[in-house]
C-alpha atoms as a printed R data frame, in Angstrom:
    type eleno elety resid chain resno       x       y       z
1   ATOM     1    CA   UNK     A     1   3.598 -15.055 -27.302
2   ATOM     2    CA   UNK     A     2   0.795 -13.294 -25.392
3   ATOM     3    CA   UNK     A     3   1.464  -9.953 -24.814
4   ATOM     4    CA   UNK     A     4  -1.376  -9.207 -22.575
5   ATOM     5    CA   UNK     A     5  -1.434 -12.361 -20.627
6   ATOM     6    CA   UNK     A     6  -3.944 -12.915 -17.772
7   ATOM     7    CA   UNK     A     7  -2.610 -12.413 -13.877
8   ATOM     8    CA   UNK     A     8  -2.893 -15.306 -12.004
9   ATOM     9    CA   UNK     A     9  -3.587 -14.370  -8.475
10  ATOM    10    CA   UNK     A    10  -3.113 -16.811  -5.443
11  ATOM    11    CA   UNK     A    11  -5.694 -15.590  -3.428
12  ATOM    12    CA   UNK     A    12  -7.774 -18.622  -1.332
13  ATOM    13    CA   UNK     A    13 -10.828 -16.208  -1.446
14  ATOM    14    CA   UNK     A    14 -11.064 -16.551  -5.426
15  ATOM    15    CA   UNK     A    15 -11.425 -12.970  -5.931
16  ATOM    16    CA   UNK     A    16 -10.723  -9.310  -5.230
17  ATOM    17    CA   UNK     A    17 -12.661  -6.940  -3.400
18  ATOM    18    CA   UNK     A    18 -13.435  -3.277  -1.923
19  ATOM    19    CA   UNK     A    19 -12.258  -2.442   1.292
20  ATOM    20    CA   UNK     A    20 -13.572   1.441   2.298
21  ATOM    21    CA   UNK     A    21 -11.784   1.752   5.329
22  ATOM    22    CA   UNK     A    22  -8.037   1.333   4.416
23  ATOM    23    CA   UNK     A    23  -7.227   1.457   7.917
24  ATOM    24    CA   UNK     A    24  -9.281  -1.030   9.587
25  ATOM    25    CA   UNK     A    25  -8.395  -3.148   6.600
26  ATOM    26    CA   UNK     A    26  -4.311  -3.317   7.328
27  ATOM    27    CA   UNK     A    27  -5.082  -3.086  10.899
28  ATOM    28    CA   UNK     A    28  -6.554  -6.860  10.867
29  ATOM    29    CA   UNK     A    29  -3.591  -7.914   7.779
30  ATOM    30    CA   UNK     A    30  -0.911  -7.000  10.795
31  ATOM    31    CA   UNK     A    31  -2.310  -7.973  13.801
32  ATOM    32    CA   UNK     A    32   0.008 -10.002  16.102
33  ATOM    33    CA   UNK     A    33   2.559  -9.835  13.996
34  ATOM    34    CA   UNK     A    34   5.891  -8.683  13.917
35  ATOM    35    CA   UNK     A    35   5.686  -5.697  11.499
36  ATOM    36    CA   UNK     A    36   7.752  -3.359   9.530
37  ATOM    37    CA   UNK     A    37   5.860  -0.054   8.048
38  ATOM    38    CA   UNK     A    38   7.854   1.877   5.400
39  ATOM    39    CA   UNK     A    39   6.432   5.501   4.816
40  ATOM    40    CA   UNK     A    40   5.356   5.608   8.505
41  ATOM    41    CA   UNK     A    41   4.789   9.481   9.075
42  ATOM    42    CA   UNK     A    42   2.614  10.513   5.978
43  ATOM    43    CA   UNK     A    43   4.613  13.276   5.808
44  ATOM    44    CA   UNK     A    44   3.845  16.230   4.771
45  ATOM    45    CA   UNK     A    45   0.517  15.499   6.253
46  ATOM    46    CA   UNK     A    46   1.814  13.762   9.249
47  ATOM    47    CA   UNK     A    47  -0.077  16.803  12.064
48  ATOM    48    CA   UNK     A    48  -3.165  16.715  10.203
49  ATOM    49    CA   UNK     A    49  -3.313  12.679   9.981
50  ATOM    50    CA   UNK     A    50  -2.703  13.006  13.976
51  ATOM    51    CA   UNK     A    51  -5.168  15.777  14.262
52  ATOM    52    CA   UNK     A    52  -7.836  13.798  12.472
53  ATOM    53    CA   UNK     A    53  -6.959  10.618  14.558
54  ATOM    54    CA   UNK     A    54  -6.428   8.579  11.038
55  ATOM    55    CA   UNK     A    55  -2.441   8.612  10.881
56  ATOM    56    CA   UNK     A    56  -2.179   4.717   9.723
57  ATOM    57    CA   UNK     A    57   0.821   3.985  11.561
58  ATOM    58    CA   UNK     A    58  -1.161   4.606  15.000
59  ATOM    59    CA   UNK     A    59  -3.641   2.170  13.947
60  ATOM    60    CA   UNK     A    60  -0.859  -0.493  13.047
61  ATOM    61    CA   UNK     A    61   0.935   0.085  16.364
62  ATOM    62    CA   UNK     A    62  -2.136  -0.852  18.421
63  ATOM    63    CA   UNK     A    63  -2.253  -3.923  17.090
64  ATOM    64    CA   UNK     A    64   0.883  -5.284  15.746
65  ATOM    65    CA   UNK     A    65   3.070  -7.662  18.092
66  ATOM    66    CA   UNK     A    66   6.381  -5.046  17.747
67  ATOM    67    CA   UNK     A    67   6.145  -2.022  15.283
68  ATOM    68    CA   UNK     A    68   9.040  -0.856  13.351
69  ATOM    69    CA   UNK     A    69   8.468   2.445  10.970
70  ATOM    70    CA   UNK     A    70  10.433   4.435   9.010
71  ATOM    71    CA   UNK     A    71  10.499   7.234   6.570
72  ATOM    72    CA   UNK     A    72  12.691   9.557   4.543
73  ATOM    73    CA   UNK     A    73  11.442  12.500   5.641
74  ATOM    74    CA   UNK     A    74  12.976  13.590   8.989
75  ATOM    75    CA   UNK     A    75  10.681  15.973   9.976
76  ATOM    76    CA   UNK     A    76   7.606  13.328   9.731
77  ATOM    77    CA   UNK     A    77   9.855  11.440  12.024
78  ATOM    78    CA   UNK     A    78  10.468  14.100  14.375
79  ATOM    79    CA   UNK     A    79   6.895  14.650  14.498
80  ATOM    80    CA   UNK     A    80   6.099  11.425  15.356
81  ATOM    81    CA   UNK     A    81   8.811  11.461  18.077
82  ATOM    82    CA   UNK     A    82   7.308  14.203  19.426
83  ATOM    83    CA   UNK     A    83   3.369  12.588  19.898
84  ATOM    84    CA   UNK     A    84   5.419   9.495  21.741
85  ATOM    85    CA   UNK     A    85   5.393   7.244  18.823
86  ATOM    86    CA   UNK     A    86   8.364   5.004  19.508
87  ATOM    87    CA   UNK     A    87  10.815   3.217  16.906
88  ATOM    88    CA   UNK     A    88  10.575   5.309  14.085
89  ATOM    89    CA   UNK     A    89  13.506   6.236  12.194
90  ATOM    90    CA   UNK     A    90  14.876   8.414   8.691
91  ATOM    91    CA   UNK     A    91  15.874   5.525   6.423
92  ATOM    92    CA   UNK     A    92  15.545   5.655   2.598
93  ATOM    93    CA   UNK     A    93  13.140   2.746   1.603
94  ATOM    94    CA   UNK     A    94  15.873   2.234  -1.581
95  ATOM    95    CA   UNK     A    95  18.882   1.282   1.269
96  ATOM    96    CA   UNK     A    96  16.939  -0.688   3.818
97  ATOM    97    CA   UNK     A    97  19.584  -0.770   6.918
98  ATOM    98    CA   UNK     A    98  17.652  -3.035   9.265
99  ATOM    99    CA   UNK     A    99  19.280  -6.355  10.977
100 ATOM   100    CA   UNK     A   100  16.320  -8.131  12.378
101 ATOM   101    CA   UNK     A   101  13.283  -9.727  10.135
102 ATOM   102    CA   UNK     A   102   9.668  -9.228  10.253
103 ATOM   103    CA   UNK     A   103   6.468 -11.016   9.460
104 ATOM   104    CA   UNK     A   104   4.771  -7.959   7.440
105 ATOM   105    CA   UNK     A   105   6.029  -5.055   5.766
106 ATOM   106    CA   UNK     A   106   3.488  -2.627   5.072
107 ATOM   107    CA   UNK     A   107   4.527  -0.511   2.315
108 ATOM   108    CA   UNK     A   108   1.256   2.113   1.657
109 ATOM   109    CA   UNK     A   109   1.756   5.276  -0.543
110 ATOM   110    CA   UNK     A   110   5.534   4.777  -1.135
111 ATOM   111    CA   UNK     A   111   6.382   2.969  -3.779
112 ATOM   112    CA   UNK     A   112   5.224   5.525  -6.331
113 ATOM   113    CA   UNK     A   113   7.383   8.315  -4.789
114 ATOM   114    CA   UNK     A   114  10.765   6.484  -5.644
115 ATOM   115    CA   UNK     A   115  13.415   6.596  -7.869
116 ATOM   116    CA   UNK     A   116  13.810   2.964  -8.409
117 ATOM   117    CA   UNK     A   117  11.114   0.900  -6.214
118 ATOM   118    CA   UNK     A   118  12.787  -2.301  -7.565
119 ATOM   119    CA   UNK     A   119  15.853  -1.388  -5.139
120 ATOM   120    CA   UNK     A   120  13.404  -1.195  -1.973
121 ATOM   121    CA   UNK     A   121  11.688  -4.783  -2.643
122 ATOM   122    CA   UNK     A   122  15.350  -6.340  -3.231
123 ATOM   123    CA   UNK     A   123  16.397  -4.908   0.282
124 ATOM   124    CA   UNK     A   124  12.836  -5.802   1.913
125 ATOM   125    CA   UNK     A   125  12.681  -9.266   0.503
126 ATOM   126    CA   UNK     A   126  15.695 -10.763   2.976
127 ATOM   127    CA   UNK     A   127  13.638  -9.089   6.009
128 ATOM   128    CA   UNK     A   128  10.490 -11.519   5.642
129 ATOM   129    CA   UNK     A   129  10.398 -13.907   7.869
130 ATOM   130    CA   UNK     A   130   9.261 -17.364   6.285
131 ATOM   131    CA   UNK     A   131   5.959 -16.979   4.667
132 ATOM   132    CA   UNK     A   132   6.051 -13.704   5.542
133 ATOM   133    CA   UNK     A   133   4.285 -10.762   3.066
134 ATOM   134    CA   UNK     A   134   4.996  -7.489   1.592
135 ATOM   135    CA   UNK     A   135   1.687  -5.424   1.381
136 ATOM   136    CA   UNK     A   136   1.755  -2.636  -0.951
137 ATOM   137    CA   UNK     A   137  -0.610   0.320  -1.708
138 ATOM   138    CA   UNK     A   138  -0.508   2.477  -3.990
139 ATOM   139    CA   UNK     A   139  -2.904   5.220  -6.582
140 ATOM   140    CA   UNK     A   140  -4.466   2.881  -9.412
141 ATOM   141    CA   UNK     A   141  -4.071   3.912 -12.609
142 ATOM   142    CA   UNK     A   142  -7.512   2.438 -13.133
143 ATOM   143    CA   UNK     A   143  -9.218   5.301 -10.710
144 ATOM   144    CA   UNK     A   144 -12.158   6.943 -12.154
145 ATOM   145    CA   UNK     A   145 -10.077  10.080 -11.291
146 ATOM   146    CA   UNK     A   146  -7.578   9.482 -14.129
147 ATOM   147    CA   UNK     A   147 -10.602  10.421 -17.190
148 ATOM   148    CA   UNK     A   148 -10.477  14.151 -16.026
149 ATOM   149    CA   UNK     A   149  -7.025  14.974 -18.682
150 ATOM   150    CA   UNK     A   150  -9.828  13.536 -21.573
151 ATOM   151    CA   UNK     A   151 -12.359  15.866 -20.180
152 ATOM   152    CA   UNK     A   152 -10.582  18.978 -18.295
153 ATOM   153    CA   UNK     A   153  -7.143  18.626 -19.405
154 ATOM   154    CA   UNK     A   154  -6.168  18.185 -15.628
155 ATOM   155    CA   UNK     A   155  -4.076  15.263 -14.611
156 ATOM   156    CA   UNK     A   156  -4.793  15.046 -10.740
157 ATOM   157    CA   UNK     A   157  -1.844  13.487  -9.823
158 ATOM   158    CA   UNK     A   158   0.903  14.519  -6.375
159 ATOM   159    CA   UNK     A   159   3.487  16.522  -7.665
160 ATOM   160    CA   UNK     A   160   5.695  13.851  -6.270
161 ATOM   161    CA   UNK     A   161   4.660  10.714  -7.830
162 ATOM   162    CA   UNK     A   162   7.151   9.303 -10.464
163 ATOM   163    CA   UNK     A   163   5.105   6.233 -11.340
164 ATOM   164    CA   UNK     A   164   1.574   4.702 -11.925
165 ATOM   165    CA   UNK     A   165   0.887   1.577 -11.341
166 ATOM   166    CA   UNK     A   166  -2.216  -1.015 -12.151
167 ATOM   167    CA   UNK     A   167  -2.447  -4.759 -10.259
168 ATOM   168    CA   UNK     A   168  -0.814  -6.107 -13.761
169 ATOM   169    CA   UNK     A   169   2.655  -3.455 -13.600
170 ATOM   170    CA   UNK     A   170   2.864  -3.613 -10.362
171 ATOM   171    CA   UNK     A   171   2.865  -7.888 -10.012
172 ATOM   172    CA   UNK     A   172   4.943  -7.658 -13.013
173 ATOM   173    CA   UNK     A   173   7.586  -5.490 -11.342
174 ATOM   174    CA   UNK     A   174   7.460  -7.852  -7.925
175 ATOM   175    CA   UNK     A   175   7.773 -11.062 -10.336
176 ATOM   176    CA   UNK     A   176  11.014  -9.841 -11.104
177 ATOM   177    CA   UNK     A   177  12.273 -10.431  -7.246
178 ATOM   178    CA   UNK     A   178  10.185 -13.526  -7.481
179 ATOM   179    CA   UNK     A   179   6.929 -12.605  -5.485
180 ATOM   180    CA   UNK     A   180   3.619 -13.612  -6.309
181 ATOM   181    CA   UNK     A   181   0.169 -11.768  -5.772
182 ATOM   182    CA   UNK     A   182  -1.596 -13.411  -3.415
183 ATOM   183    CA   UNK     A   183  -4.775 -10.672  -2.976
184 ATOM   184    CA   UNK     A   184  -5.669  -7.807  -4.415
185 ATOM   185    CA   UNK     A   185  -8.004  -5.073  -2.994
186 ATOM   186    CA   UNK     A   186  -9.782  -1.775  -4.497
187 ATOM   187    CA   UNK     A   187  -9.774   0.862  -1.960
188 ATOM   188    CA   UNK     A   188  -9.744   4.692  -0.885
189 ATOM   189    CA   UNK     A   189  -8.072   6.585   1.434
190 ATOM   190    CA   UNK     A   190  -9.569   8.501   4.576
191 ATOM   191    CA   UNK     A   191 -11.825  11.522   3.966
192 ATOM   192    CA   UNK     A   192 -10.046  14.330   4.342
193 ATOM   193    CA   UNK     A   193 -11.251  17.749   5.768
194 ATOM   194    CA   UNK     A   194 -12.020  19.078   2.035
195 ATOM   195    CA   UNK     A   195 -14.348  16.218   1.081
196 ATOM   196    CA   UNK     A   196 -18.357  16.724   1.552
197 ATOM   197    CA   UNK     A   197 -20.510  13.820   2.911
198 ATOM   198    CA   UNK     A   198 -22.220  14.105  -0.122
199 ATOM   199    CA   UNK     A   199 -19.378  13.536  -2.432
200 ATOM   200    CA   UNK     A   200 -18.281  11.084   0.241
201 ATOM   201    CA   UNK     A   201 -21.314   9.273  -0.217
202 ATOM   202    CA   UNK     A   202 -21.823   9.636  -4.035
203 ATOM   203    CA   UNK     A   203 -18.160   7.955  -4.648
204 ATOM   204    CA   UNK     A   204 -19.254   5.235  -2.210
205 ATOM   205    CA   UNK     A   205 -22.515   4.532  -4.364
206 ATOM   206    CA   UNK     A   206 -20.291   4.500  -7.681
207 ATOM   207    CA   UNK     A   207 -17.574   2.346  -6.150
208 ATOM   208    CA   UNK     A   208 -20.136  -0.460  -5.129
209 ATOM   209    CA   UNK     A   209 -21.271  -0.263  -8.759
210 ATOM   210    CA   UNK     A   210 -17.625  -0.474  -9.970
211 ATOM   211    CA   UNK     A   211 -14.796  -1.828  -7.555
212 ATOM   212    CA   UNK     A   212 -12.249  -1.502 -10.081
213 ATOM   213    CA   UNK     A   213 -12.787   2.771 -10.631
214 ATOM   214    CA   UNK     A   214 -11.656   2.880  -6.962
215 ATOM   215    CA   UNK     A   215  -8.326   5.365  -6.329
216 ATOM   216    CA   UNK     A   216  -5.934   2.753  -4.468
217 ATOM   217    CA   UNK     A   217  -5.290  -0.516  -4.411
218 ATOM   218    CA   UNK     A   218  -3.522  -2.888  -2.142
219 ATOM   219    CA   UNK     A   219  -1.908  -6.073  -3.139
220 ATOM   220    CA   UNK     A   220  -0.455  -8.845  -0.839
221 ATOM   221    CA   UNK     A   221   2.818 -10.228  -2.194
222 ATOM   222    CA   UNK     A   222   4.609 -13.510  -1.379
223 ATOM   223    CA   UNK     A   223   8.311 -15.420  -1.953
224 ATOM   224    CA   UNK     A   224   6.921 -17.914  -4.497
225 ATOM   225    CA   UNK     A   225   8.017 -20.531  -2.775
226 ATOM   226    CA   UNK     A   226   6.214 -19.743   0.292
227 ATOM   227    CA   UNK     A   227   2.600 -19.524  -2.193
228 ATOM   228    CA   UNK     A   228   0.086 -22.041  -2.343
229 ATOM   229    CA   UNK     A   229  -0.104 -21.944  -5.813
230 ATOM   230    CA   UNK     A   230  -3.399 -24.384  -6.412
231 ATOM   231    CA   UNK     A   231  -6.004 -21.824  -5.534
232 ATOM   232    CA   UNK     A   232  -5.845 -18.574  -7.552
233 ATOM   233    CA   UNK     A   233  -8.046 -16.338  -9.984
234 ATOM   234    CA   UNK     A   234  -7.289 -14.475 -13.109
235 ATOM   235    CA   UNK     A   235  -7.483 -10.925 -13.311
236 ATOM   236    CA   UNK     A   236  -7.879 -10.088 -17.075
């Protein structure tokens, strides 16, 4: 047996790709749709996502058909409460309490803060509607960013990630609730406030040179029975 098999992803396009805004990129995944975003505040950078007009879950409730979000941190929720952001709630992404189903759940930036993401995508999978998707985004650990512990000794990682994941762990987690990857997409997150244009611009040269060094990617996950399964590409 094959210990480093090849990923077979379902993906009508043939291929992955770079998205460089993250944003714009779910924005058009969700729109019309019936939608359920888990990690909706950003917290503990909730203000300044609102502050910088960038906060992802304002982008998704412009466009979705109905928008429902929630968090585990109460205070992002009471922030977002307080801007008028409706249908939010505190829920822990490892107990999903929710009764009605949803076309798309967006899960970006959570799954590597839990204790046991397997739990959340057993409670998410009976929300899908038919042929419905779970998108997930998370830090690659194929980033560029992860060769400064050979160099500096400096592991730049958030002090509350528990897990890294690549497109290969992270399909071969889902396979184990019987999804499929149907895309997969190299990414980065907004600019923040402490990022030059230049340095901006310099990672945006590299990147275009090298999809795969990006810092985040997003894969689109299916039921296998809902996936097309004649059109696909290998990711090595």
């Amino acid at each position: 047996m094959d210990i480093y098999n090849k990923l077979r992803i379902y993906d009508i396009d043939s291929s992955y790709h770079l998205e460089f805004d993250r944003n714009g990129y779910l924005g058009k995944c969700i729109e019309n749709k019936t939608l359920l975003h888990v990690g909706c505040s950003d917290f503990p950078i909730t203000q300044q996502r609102i502050n910088e007009k960038n906060l992802l879950h304002q982008k998704l409730e412009e466009l979705a058909r109905s928008i429902t979000g929630i968090d585990l941190s109460e205070e992002g929720i009471n922030i977002l409460i307080k801007h008028g952001f409706k249908n939010v709630f505190r829920m822990d992404a490892e107990n999903l309490e929710l009764c009605n189903k949803f076309d798309v759940i967006v899960a970006g930036d959570v799954m590597e803060h839990l204790n046991n993401p397997g739990l959340f995508l057993q409670g998410a999978i009976p929300l899908l509607n038919p042929g419905g998707e779970i998108i997930i985004g998370v830090p690659s650990a194929l980033t560029l960013n992860n060769i400064k512990p050979w160099f500096f000794g400096w592991e730049q990682v958030h002090v509350d990630h528990t897990f890294y994941f690549s497109p290969k762990t992270l399909s071969a987690l889902c396979a184990r609730f019987d999804l499929l990857p149907t895309k997969l997409i190299f990414t980065v997150q907004p600019a923040g406030p402490y990022e030059s244009t230049a340095y901006v611009f310099a990672r945006k040269m590299v990147l275009k040179l090298c999809n795969t060094m990006a810092p985040s990617i997003i894969m689109h996950f299916k039921k296998a029975e809902d996936v097309d399964k004649t059109v696909y590409f290998d990711w090595k």
